[in-house]
ROPAFI-618307 format. One record per residue: residue in one letter; x, y, z of N, C-alpha, C in turn. Coordinates in steps of 0.2 Angstrom, whole numbers, plus 5000, padded with zeros to 4 digits. Layout:
AXYZXYZXYZ
...
# end
This chain:
X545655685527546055655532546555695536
X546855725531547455805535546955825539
X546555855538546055915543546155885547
X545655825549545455805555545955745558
X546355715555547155685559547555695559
X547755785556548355785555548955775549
X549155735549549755705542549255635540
X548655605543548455545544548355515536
X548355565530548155545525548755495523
X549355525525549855485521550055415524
X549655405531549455345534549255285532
X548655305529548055295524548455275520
X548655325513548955295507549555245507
X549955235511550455185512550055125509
X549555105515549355035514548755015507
X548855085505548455085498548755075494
X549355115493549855085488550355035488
X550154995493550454915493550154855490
X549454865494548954825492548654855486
X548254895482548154915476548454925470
X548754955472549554975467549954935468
X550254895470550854855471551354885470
X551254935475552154955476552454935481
X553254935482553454925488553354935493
X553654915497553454965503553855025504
X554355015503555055105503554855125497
X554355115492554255175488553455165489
X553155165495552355175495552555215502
X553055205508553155255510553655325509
X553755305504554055395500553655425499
X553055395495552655435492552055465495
X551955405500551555465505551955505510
X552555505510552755555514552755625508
X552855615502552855645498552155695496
X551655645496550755695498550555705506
X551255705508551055735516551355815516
X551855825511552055895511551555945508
X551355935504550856015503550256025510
X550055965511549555985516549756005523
X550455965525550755995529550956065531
X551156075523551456155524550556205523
X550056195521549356215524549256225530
X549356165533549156155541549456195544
X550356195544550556245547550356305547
X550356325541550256395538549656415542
X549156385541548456385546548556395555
X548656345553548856365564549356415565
X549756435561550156485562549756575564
X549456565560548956605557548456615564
X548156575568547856595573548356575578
X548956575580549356575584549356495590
X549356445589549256375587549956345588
X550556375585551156345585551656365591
X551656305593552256345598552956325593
X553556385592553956385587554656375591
X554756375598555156375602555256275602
X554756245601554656175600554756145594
X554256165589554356125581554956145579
X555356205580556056195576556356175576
X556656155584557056105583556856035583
X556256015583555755965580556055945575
X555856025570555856005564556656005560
X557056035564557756025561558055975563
X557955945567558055855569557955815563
X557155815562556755775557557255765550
X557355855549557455865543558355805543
X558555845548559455805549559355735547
X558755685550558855625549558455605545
X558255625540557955605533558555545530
X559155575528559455545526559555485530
X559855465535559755395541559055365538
X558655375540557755355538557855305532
X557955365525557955325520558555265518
X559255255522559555205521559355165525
X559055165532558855115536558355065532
X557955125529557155075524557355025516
X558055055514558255025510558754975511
X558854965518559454895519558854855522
X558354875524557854805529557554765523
X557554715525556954675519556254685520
X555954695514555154715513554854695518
X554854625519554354595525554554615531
X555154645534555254675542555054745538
X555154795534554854845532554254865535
X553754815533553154805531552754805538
X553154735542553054745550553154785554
X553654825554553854885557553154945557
X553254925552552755005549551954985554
X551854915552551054885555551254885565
X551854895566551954885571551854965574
X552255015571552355095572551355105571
X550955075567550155105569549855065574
X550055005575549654985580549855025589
X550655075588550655085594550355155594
X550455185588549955245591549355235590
X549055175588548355175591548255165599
X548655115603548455105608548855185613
X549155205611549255265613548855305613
X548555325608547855365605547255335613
X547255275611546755245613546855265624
X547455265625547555255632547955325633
X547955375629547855455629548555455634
X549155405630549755415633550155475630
# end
């Protein structure tokens, strides 16, 4: 699923480990955020390798991201599971129709 979507694995495993496993939802999205790191740092590592990154753009991407790690995960523990839940089904369905209308 990495190769060909990107992070798309840890997309996948959310709704696997809610439904299946009966976890939460802020710990079924930890934990895929959690199996999105090794492959992430591959991925990079690879497109880096054939010159793939623009690095003048994902640092400060990525020092953003990183800054607001902490915000993220208090936001996900003060909402109730079922607005959690909905957020998350709502954030796939937009990048699908995004995907879908190549916005």
């Amino acid at each position: 699923m990495g190769g060909a979507f990107g992070v798309g694995g840890a997309v996948v495993a959310t709704p696997v480990l809610t439904s299946l496993f009966g976890t939460s939802q802020v710990v079924a999205q930890g934990l895929s955020l959690a199996l999105a790191l090794p492959s992430t740092g591959v991925t990079l590592a690879t497109y880096a390798v054939h010159h793939q990154v623009h690095w003048a753009i994902g640092i400060p991407l990525a020092v953003g991201g990183l800054m607001s790690i902490s915000w993220g995960v208090r936001i996900a523990h003060a909402l109730p599971e079922r607005l959690l839940r909905g957020l998350f089904c709502g954030f796939l369905v937009c990048c699908a129709v995004m995907l879908a209308f190549k916005v």
